[in-house]
Each structure stands twice: as structure tokens, then as C-alpha cells.
N, C-alpha and C positions, 0 to 999 in steps of 0.2 A: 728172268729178272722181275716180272710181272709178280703184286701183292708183295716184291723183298724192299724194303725201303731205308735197311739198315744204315749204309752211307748217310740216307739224307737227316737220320738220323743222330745219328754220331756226328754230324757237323751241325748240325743244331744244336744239340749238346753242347759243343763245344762255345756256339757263340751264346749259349745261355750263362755257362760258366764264367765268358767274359763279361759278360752284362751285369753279374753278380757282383763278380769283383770290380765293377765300377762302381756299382750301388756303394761298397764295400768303402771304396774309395773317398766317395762323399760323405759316408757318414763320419770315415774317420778324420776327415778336413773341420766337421763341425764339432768334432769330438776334440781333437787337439786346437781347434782354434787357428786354423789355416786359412787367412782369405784369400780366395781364388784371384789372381792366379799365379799364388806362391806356389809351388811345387817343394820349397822346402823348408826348411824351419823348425819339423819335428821329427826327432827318428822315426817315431813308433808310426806319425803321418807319413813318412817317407816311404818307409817299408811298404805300407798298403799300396802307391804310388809305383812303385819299383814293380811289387807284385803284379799288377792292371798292366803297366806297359811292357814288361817283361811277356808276358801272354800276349799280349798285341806282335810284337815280334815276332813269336814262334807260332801264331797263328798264320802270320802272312807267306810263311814256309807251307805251314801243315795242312791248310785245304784246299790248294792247288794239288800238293803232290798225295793228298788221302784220293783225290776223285781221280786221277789220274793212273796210279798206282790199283785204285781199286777197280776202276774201269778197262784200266788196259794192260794188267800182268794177274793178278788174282783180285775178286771182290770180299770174299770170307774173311782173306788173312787182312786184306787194308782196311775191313772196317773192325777186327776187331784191334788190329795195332792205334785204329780210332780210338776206341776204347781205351785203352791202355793211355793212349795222350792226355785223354780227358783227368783218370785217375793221376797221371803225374802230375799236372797241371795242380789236384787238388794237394798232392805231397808237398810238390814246392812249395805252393801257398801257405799251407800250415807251418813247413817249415821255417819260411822266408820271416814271418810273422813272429812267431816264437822268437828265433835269432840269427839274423843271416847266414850266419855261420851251417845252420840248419838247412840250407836250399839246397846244397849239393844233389844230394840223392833226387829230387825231382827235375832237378834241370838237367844231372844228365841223363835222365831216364827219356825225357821230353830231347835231347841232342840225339840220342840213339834214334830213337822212332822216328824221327824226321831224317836223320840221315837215311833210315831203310825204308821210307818210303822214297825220295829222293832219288839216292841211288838203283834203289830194287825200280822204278819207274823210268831210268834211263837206261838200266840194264836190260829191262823188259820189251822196253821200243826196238832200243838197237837190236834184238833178237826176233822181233817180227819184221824188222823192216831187210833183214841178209837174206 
């Protein structure tokens, strides 16, 4: 595992993308004229809002069960199912943004890979541990 750093990768990634979408966040509170700390007021404010803490949620799922799943049943498959969190995260986002209606496809893309790392990391214990 020496020189492979993908994991800590892909979870940096991930908290870059949320940091973004914070950024993301603030500009659009000054863009529509939100003073903190309304949370609502404007749709289009809102959405960016929704989008930040909606990724705060499935982040507090996703990097317990990516280093766990990737440490202790496969490392290749959980960081690149990382990967793939990352790119949904960004679908949703565009999606969410454009029209809510539009989020589907990234959120459940982002429900799937958390549930198999979740799952695939309790199924992988229980089978080292018999």
C-alpha cells in the first residue's frame, strides 16, 4: 500500500468539492441578497443551500464507510466507488441548481455508492470476523 495514496485522495477530493460548494454558497447569498443567517428567502439562494448541506449529509455516511470498506474488504474498488461519489456529487449539483426536479439522477447515484460501501463493509467484517 506503500507510494498508493488514492483513498486519501479521493477523500480530499471530496472535502474540496464541499468547500467549493460552500464557497458556492456564499457567493450566492450575496448574489441574491440573503443576509446570514436567513437560510431562506430565495429559490435560486436556497438551492445552492440545499445543494452544501445535502453533501454535508452524505458525506458523514461516505468517509467512514470509503476508508473502511476500502481498508478492510477491497482498496481499488472503494476508492474508485470514491471516485464516482465525487462525479455524482457534481451531477447532483448541476442538476439541483438548474431545477430540482433535476437532482434525481445524482442523488441516487450518491444513495447507491453509500449504501455499497456501507453494506459491502459490514458484509466484508462479518466474513472476516466467522
Amino acid at each position: 500500500m506503500y507510494g498508493n495514496q488514492g483513498l486519501e485522495i479521493v477523500t480530499l477530493l471530496a472535502l474540496l468539492e464541499y468547500s467549493i460548494l460552500g464557497l458556492m454558497v456564499g457567493q450566492a447569498r450575496h448574489k441574491y441578497g440573503v443576509e446570514a443567517p436567513a437560510t431562506t428567502g430565495n429559490p435560486d439562494f436556497e438551492r445552492h443551500f440545499r445543494v452544501h448541506m445535502n453533501t454535508l449529509e452524505s458525506l458523514i455516511v461516505f468517509i467512514p464507510a470509503l476508508w473502511i470498506f476500502s481498508l478492510s474488504v477491497n482498496y481499488h474498488f472503494g476508492v474508485a466507488l470514491g471516485l464516482l461519489f465525487v462525479i455524482a456529487r457534481i451531477i447532483y449539483a448541476l442538476g439541483y441548481l438548474s431545477a430540482p426536479a433535476k437532482r434525481a439522477p445524482g442523488a441516487i447515484a450518491t444513495a447507491v455508492i453509500n449504501a455499497i460501501l456501507v453494506l459491502g463493509s459490514l458484509i466484508g467484517i462479518a466474513i472476516k470476523a466467522l
